[in-house]
C-alpha positions, -999 to 999 in steps of 0.1 A, spaced: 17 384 -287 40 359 -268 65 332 -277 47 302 -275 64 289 -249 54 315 -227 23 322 -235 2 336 -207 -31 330 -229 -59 310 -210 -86 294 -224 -123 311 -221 -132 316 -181 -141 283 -165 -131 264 -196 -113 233 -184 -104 220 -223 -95 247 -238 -67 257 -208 -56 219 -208 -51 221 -248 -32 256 -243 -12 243 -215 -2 212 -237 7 235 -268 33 256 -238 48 218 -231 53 211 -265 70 242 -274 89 239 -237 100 203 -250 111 215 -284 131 246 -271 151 221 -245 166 197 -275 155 173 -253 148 142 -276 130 124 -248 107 150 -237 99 158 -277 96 122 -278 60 122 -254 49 147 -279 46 125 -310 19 111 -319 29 96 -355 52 89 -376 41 114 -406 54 146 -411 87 163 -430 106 130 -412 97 94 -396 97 101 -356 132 83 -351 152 100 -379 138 133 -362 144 124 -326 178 109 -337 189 145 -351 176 164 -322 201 138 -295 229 138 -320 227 175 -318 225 182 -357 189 193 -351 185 223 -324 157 245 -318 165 280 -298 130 301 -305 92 290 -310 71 322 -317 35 323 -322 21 342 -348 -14 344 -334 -34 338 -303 -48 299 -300 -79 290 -317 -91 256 -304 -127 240 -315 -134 207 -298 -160 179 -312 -172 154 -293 -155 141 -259 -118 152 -254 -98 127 -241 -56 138 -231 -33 113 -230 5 120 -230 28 85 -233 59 82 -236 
């Protein structure tokens, strides 16, 4: 096993999704471990979850809200239905 952020898993041979989804999970986990609240911020899709997007993204500039490891507990498992479709705004 790796941390996530360096994870050197690939996707099945010649499998264009699942190495895009994998490399996306690394960035996330990249983003996260830099406090960054910009970079996290191209990582959120919603506003669900244990806080509203801002209130999170406000504790991680202020500094209250740090991150220093990300470890994986198991290797990906990625299923795709239908037609993936990436998009990373901002």
């Amino acid at each position: 096993m790796s941390d996530i952020a360096g994870t050197p898993w690939k996707g099945p041979e010649g499998d264009p999704v699942h190495t895009r989804l994998i490399t996306l999970a690394k960035d996330w986990a990249e983003a996260v471990l830099s406090n960054d609240a910009t970079r996290i911020d191209g990582f959120i899709v919603s506003a669900s979850g244990v806080s509203a997007k801002e209130q999170f993204l406000s504790l991680v500039e202020s500094g209250e809200l740090t991150h220093s490891a990300l470890t994986s507990v198991s290797r990906p498992r990625i299923r795709v239905y239908g037609v993936p479709r990436f998009s990373r705004g901002g």
